[in-house]
N, C-alpha and C positions, 0 to 999 in steps of 0.2 A: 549649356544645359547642365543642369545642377541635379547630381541623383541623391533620392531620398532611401536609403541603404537600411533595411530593418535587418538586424541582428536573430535569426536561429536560434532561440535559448533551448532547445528540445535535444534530446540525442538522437545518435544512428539506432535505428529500429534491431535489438538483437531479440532471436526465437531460440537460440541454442542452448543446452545445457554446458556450462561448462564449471559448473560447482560456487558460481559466484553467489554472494549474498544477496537478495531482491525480494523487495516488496514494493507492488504496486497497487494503486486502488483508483478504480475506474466509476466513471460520473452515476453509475446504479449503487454506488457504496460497495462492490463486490471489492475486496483485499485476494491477494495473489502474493503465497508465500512460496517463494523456490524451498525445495528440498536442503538447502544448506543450509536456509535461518529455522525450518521443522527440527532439523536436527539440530541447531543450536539451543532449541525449546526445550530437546531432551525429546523430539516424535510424540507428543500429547494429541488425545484426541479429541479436545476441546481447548479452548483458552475463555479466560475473562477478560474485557475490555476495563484498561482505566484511562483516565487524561487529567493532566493537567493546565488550564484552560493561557493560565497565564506566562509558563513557556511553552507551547501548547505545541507539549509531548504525549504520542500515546500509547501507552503501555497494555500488551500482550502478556498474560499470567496465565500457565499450562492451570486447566482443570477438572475436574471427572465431569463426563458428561453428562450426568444426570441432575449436576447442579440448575436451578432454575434460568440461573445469568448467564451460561455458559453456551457460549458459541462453538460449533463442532468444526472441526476443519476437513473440508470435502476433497477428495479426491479429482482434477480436473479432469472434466471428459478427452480435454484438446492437447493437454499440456502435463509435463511433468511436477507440479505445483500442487500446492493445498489452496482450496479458495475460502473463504468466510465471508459470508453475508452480513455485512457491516453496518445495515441501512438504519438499524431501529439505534445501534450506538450514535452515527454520526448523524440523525435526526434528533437524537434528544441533546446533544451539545452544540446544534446548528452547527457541524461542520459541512461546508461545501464543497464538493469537488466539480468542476467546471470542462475538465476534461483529462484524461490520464494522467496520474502521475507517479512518479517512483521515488522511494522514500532515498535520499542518499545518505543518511546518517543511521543505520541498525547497529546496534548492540544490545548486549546484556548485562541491565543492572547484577552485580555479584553480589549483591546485599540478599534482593529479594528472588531473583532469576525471572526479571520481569524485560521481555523484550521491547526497547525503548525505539520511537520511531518517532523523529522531529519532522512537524511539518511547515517549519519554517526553512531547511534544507531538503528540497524536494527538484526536482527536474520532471517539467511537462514533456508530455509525447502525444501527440497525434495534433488537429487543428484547433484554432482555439475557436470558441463558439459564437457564429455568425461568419466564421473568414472562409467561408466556403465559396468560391466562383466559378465561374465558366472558362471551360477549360479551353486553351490558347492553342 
C-alpha cells in the first residue's frame, strides 16, 4: 500500500503576544497589524496603501487621517493588534486572498518609511477552500 503524504505548508496556530513582528490578512481583506510593526510605523493613525504590481509588494505609508485615501488603523476588539479594512485597496488591484495569511517578509523601506510586505513570501493558516470534510 502506497501512501499519498501531503505536506502542512501552514504554521502552529500562535494567539500570544510576545513582541514578534505580524501581519496577517484574512479572506474579507481585513489586515491585522501586531503592535511591534504599529510601532515600527512610528504608532500612526492612518496609513496609505501602495503596491507594486510587478514584485507585488505592498506598501503601508503612516498618514493624517483626514486624508481622503487614508486608511485608519482600529483597535481590535479580541486581540492586541490594529486592524485595517483592506477591501476597496485589494479590490481595486484584484488581489485575492483565499484564506489566511501571514506576511513573512515586513520591513521598512529607510528611504521613504514605507512598510514593505511581499506577497510572494507569505504562509497560509487555517483550511484551504473546499478541503473541508466529515469528521473521522
Amino acid at each position: 500500500m502506497g501512501l499519498h503524504m501531503i505536506e502542512f505548508r501552514g504554521a502552529a496556530g500562535r494567539r500570544r503576544s510576545d513582541g514578534r513582528k505580524r501581519v496577517t490578512m484574512d479572506v474579507r481583506n481585513a489586515m491585522f497589524l501586531s503592535m511591534s510593526v504599529v510601532e515600527m510605523l512610528g504608532s500612526p493613525e492612518a496609513v496609505t496603501f501602495h503596491y507594486d504590481p510587478h514584485k507585488q509588494i505592498i506598501g503601508l505609508t503612516p498618514a493624517d487621517p483626514r486624508r481622503p485615501n487614508a486608511f485608519p488603523l482600529k483597535q481590535s476588539e479580541r486581540f492586541r493588534v490594529r486592524l485595517i479594512q483592506a477591501r476597496p485597496f485589494c479590490k481595486h488591484f484584484d488581489i485575492k486572498v483565499l484564506r489566511t495569511i501571514s506576511f513573512n517578509t515586513i520591513e521598512i523601506d529607510p528611504e521613504t518609511g514605507t512598510l514593505l510586505l511581499d506577497l510572494t513570501d507569505i504562509t497560509y493558516s487555517g483550511r484551504e477552500p473546499g478541503s473541508r470534510k466529515e469528521k473521522v
